[in-house]
DOPAKOL-698577 format. One record per residue: residue number from 1; residue in one letter; x, y, z of N, C-alpha, C in turn. Coordinates in steps of 0.05 Angstrom, whole numbers, plus 5000, padded with zeros to 4 digits. Layout:
<rs>
R   sefi   vose   neast   nnorth    nup   caeast   canorth   caup   ceast   cnorth    cup
R    NUM      A       X        Y      Z        X         Y      Z       X        Y      Z
...
</rs>
This chain:
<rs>
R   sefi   vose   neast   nnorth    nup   caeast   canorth   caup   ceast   cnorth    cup
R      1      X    5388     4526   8938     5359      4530   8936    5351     4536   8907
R      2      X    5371     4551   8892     5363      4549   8864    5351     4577   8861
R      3      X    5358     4596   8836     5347      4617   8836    5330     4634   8833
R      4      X    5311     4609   8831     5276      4609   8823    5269     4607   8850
R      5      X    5287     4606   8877     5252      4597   8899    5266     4571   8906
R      6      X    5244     4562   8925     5257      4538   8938    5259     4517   8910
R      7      X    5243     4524   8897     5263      4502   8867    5262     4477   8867
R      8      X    5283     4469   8870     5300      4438   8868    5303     4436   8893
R      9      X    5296     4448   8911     5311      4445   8942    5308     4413   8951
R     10      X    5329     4402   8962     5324      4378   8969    5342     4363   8948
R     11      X    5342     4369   8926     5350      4350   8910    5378     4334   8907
R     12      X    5388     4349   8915     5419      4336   8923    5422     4312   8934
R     13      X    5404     4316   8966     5389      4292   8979    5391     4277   8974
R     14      X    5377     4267   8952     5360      4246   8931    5393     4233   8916
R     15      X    5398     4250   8915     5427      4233   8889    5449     4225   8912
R     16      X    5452     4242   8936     5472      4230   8947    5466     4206   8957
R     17      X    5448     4201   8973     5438      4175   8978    5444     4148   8965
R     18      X    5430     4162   8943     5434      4138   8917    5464     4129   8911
R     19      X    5490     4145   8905     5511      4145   8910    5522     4122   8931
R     20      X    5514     4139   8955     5529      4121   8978    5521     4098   8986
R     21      X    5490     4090   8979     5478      4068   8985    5492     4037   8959
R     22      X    5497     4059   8940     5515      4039   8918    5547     4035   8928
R     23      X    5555     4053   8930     5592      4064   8941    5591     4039   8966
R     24      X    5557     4032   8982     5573      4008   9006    5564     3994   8991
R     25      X    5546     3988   8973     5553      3954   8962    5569     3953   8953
R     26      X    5582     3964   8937     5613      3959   8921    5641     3957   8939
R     27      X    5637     3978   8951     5665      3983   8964    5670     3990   8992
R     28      X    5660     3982   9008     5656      3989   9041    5671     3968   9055
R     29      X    5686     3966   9073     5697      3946   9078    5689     3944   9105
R     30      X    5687     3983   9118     5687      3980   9143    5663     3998   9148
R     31      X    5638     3999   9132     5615      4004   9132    5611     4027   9144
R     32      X    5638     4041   9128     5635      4075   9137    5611     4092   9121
R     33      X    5602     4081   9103     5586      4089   9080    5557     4083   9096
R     34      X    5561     4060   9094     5529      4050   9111    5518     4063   9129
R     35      X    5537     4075   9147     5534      4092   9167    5527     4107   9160
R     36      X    5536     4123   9146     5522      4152   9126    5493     4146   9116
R     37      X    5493     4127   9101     5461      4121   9097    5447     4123   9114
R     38      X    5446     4105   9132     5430      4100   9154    5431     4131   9177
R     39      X    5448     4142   9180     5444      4164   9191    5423     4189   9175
R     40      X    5424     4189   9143     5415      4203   9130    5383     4194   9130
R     41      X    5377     4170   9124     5351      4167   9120    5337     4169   9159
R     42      X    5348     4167   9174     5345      4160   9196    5334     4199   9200
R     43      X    5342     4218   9186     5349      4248   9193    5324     4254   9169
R     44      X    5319     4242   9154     5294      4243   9137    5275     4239   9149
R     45      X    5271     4215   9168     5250      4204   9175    5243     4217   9191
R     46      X    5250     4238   9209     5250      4255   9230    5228     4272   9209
R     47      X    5240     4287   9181     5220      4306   9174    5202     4290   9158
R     48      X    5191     4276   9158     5180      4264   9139    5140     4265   9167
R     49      X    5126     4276   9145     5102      4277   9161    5097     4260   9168
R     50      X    5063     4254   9185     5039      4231   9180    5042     4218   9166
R     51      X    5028     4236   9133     5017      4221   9119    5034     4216   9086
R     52      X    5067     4223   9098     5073      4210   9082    5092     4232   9059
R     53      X    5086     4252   9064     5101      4271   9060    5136     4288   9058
R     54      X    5145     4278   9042     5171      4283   9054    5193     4292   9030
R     55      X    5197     4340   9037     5210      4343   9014    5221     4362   9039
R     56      X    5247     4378   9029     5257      4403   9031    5234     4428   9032
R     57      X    5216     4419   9013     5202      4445   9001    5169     4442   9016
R     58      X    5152     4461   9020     5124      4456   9025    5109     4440   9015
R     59      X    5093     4424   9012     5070      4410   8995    5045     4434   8977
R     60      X    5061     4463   8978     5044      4485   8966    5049     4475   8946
R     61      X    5082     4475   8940     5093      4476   8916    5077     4456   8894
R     62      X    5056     4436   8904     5056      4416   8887    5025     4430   8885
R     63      X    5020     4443   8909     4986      4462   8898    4994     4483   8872
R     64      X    5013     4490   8868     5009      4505   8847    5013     4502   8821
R     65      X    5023     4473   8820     5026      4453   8795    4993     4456   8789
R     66      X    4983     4444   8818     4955      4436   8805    4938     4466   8802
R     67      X    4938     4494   8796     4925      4510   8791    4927     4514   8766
R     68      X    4943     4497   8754     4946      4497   8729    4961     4513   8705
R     69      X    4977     4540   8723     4990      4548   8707    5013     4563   8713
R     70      X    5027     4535   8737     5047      4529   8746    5071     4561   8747
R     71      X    5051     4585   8765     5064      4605   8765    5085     4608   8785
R     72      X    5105     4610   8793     5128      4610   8813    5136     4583   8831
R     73      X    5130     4554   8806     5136      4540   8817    5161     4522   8800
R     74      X    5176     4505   8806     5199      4495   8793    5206     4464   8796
R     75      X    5193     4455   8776     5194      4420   8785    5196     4406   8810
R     76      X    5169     4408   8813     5170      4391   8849    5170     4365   8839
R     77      X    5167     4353   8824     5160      4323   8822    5187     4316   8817
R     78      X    5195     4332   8796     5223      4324   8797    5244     4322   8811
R     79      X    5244     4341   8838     5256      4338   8858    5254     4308   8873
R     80      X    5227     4316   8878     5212      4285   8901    5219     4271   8881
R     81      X    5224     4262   8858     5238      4234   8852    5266     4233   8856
R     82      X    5285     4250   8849     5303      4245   8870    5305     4233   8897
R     83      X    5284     4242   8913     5291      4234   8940    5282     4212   8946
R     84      X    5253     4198   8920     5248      4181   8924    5256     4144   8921
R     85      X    5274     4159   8900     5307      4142   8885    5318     4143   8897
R     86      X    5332     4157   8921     5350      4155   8938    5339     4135   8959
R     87      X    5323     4139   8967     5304      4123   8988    5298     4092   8976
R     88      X    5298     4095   8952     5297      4060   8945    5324     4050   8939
R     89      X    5344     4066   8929     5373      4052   8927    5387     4056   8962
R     90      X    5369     4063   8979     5380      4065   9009    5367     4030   9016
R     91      X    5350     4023   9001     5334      3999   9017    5350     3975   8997
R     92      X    5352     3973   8965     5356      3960   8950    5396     3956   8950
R     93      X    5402     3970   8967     5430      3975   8965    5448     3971   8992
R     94      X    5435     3980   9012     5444      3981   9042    5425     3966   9061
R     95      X    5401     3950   9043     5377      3941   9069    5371     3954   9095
R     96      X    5366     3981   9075     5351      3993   9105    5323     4003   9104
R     97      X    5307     3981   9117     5280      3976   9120    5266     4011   9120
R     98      X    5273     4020   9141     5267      4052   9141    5264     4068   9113
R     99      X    5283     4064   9096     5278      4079   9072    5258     4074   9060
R    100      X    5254     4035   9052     5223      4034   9036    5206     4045   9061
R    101      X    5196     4043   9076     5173      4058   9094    5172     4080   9083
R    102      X    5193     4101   9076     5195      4123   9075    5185     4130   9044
R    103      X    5193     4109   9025     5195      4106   8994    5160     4101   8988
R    104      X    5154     4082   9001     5126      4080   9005    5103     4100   9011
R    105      X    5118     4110   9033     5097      4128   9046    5090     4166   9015
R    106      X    5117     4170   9012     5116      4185   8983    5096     4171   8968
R    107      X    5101     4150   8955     5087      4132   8936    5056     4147   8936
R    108      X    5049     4135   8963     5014      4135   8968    5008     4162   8973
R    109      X    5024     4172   8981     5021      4210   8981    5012     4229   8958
R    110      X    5037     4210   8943     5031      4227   8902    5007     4212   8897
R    111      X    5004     4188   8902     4969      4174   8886    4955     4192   8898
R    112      X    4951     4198   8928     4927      4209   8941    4919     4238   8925
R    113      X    4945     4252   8924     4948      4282   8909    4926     4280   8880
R    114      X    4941     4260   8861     4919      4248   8838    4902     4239   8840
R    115      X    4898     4233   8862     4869      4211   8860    4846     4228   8865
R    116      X    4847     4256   8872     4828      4282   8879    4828     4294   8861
R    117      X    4843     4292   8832     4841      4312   8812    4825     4295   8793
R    118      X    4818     4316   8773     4809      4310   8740    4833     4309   8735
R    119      X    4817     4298   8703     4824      4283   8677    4849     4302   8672
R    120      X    4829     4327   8653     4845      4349   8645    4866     4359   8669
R    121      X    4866     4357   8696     4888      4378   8711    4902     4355   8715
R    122      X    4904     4328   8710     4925      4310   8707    4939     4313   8688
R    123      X    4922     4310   8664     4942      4318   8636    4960     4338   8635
R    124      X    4948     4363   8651     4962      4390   8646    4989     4381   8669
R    125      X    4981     4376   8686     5012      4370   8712    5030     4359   8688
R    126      X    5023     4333   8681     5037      4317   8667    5050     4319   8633
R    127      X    5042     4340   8631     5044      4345   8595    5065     4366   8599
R    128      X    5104     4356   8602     5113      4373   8609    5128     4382   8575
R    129      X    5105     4399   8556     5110      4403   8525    5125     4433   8527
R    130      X    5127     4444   8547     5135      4471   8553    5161     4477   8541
R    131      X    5171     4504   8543     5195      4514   8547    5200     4506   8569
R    132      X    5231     4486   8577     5243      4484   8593    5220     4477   8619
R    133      X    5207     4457   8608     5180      4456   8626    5180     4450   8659
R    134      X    5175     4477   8668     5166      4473   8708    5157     4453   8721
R    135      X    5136     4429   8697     5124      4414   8706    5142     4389   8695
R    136      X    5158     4386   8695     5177      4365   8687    5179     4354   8715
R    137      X    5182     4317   8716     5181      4295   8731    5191     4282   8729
R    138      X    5219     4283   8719     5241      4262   8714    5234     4235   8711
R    139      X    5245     4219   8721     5241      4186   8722    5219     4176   8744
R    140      X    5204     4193   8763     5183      4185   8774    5171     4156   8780
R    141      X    5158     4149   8748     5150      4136   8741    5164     4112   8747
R    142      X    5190     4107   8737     5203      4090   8724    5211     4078   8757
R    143      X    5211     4097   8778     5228      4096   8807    5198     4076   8815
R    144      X    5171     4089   8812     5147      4073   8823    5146     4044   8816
R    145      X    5163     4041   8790     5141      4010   8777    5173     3995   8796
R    146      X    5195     4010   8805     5218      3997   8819    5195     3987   8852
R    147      X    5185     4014   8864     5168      4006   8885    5150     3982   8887
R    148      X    5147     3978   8858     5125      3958   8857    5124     3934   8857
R    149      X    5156     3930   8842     5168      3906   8843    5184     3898   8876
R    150      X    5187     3921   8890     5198      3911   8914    5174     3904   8926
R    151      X    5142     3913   8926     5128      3916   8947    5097     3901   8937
R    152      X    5094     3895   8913     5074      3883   8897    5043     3902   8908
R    153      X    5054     3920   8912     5033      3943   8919    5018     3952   8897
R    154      X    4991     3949   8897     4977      3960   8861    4966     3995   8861
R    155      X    4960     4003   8883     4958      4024   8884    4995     4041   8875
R    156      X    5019     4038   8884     5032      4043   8873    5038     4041   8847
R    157      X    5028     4016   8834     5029      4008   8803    5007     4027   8785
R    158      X    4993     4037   8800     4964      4054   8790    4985     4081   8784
R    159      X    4986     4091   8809     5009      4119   8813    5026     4116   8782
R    160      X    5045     4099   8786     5064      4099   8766    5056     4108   8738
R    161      X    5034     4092   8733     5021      4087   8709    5016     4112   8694
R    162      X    5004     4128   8712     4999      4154   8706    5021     4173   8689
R    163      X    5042     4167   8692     5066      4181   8687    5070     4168   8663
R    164      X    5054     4153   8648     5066      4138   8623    5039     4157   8605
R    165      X    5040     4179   8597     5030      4192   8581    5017     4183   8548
R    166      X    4997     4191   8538     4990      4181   8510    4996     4202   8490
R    167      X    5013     4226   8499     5015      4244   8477    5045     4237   8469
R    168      X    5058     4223   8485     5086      4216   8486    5096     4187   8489
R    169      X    5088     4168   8510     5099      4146   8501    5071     4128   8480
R    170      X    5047     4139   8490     5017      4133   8467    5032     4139   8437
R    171      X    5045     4154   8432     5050      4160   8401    5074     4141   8399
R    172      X    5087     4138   8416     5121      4118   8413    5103     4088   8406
R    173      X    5076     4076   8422     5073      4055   8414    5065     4048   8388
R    174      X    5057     4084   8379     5037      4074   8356    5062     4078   8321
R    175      X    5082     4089   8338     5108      4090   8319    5112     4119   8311
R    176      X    5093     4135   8325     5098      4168   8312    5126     4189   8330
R    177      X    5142     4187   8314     5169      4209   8318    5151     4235   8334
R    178      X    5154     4232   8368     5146      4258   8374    5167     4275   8382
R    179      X    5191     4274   8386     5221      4279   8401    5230     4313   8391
R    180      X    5220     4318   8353     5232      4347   8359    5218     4366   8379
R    181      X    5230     4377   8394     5230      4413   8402    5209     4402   8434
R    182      X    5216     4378   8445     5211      4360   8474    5230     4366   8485
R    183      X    5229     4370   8506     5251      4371   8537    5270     4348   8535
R    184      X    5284     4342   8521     5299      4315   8522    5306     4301   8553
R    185      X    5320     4317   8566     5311      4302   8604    5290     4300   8611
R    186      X    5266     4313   8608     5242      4305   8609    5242     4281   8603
R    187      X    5235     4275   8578     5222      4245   8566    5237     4220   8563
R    188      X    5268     4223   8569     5280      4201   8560    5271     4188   8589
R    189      X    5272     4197   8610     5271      4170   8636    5238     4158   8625
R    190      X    5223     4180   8613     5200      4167   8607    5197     4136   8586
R    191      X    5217     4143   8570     5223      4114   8558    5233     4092   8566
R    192      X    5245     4097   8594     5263      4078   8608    5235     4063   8629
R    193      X    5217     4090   8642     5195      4072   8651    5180     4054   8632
R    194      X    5171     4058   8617     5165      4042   8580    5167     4017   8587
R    195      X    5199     4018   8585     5214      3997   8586    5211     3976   8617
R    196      X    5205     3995   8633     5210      3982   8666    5181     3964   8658
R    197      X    5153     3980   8666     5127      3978   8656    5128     3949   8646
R    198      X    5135     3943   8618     5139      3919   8600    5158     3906   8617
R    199      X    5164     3901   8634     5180      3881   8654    5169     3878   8676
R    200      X    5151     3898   8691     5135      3886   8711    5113     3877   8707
R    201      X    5094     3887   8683     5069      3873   8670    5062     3854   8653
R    202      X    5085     3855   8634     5086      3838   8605    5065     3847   8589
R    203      X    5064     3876   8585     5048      3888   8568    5079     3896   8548
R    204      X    5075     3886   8524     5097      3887   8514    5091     3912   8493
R    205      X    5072     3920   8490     5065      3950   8475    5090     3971   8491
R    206      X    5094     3974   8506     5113      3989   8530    5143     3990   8508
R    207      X    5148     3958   8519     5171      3951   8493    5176     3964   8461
R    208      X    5150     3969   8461     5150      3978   8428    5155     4007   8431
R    209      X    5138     4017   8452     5151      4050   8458    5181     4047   8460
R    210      X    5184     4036   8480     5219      4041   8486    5230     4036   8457
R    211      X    5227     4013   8443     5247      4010   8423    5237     4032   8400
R    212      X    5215     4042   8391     5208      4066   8379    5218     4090   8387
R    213      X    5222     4091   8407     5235      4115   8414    5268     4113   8422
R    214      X    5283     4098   8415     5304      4085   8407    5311     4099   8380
R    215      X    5296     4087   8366     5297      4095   8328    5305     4118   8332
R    216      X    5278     4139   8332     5276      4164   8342    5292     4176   8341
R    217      X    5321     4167   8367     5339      4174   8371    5369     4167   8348
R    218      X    5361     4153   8342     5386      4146   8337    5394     4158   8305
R    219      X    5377     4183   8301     5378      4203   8281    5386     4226   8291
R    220      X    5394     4222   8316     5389      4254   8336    5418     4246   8356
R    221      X    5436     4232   8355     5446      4218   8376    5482     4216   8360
R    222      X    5503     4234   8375     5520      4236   8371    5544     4204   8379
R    223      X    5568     4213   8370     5585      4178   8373    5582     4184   8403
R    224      X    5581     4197   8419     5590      4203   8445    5563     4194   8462
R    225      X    5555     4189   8455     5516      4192   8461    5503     4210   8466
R    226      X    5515     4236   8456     5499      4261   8467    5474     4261   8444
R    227      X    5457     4284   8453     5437      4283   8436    5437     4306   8422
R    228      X    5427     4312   8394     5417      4331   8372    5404     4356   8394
R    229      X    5405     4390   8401     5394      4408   8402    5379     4428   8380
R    230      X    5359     4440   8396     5351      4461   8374    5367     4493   8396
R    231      X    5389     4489   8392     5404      4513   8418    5408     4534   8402
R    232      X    5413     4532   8381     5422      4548   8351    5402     4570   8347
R    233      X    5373     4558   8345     5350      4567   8333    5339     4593   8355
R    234      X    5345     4584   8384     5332      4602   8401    5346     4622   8419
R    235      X    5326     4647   8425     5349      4665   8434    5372     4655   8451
R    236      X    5378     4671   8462     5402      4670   8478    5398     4685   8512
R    237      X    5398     4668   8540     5398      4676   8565    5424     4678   8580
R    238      X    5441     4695   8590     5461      4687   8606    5482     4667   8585
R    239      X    5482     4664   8569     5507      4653   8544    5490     4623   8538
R    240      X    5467     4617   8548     5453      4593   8551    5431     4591   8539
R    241      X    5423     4579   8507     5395      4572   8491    5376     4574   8508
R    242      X    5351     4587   8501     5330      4581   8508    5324     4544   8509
R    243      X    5330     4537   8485     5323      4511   8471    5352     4489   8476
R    244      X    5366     4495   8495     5392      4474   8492    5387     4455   8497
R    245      X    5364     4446   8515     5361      4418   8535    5327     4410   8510
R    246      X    5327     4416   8484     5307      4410   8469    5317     4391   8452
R    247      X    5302     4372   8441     5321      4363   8413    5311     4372   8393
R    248      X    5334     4366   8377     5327      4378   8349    5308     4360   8326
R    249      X    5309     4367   8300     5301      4356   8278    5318     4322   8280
R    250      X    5298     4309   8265     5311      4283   8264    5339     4279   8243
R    251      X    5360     4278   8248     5381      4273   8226    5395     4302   8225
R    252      X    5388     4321   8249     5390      4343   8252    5414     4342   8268
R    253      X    5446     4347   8268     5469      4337   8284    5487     4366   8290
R    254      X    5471     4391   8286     5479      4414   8284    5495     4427   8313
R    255      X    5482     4420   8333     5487      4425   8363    5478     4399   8373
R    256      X    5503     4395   8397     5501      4371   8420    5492     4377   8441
R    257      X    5472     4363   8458     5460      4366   8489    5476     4338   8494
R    258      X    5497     4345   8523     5514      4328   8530    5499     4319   8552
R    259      X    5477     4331   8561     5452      4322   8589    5444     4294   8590
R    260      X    5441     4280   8564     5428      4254   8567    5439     4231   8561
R    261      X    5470     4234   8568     5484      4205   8559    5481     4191   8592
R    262      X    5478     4200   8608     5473      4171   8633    5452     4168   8633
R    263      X    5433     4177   8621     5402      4173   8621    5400     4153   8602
R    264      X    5409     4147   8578     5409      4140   8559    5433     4106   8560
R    265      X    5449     4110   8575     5467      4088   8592    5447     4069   8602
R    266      X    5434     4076   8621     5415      4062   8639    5386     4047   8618
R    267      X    5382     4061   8592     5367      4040   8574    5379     4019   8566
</rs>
């Protein structure tokens, strides 16, 4: 559950899925794997509401994102994309119809959640500039414009869109280095949606983020592919930086964050 509260709860969910639904396309002979899938999403679908709803955790958790100053709450979005990646590598990997229903039904859940807010309490959900930011949303985005291409759904393509920010990938198009003292797991899946985006639309500005924020990196980016920290600079919790999961200065190779080399694989 995580030591903050229900947290991350759920999130495991989300990756095992994804795992096993890959483990039977590769290697299943006697579709002992498949079985697991399909039992799992089948045990989802049981908790999964009406209207589409479907975490470990309450749907409070995502009311207190939106009060704006995200007090005793701990990345719900980021969780629900886990589960909601799991749920599309359950359909894209094992063809089981049940999961997109399930992948879907999330989809139109998170638009509906946005589609009742302002401008400003969108920005604020989404502007995860924080310390170790609560409102961090992993690859979200990048998992929706995947929905979109399975389901040519535009209201999901709307959803997605949202998650492609102007303070962060808006500055990658326009070529401005925003990366020191950012959540580095935060924003890199954000470059990878960039990248997805410019392959489902042919808006090739997308492309120019992703490859701008490429550069970026590759001043910050060890032989190993780890990335540049500012872990050095900030106190110290439990033997663990305030700032470890931050990057550093550009050309800055002082401390390694070993967090973002499969994130960084998958560009």
């Amino acid at each position: 559950m995580g030591k903050r509260g229900w947290g991350i709860r759920g999130h495991f969910v989300g990756h095992f899925l994804s795992a096993a639904a890959k483990f039977h396309a590769t290697d299943d002979p006697d579709d002992g794997m498949l079985r697991i899938v399909n039992d799992l999403v089948n045990g989802l679908a049981e908790c999964a509401r009406a209207d589409g709803y479907l975490s470990a955790f309450p749907d409070t958790e995502l009311d207190k994102l939106e009060a704006k100053e995200f007090h005793g709450v701990w990345a719900p979005y980021y969780t629900l994309h886990k589960i909601v990646q799991g749920l599309v590598d359950a359909h894209r990997y094992a063809r089981n119809e049940t999961a997109l229903t399930l992948a879907m039904g999330m989809a139109h859940y998170i638009g509906r959640r946005f589609a009742r807010l302002g401008r400003w309490n969108i920005d604020n959900i989404l502007r995860p500039v924080r310390l170790n930011p609560l409102n961090e949303y992993g690859g979200l985005g990048d998992t929706l414009y995947s929905l979109y291409e399975l389901t040519g759904d535009h209201d999901v393509l709307a959803t997605a869109q949202l998650f492609d920010r102007d303070y962060f990938t808006g500055n990658l198009i326009r070529g401005v280095d925003m990366l020191e003292d950012l959540h580095a797991n935060t924003h890199l899946p954000v470059m990878i949606a960039a990248l997805h985006r410019c392959r489902v639309t042919g808006d090739d500005q997308y492309l120019a983020a992703a490859e701008n924020g490429y550069d970026c990196l590759l001043g910050r980016t060890f032989a190993n592919g780890s990335n540049s920290s500012r872990a050095e600079h900030y106190t110290l919790h439990y033997g663990v930086s305030d700032r470890a999961e931050h990057w550093g200065p550009y050309g800055d190779l002082s401390k390694s964050l070993t967090g973002g080399e499969r994130i960084l694989l998958r560009a």
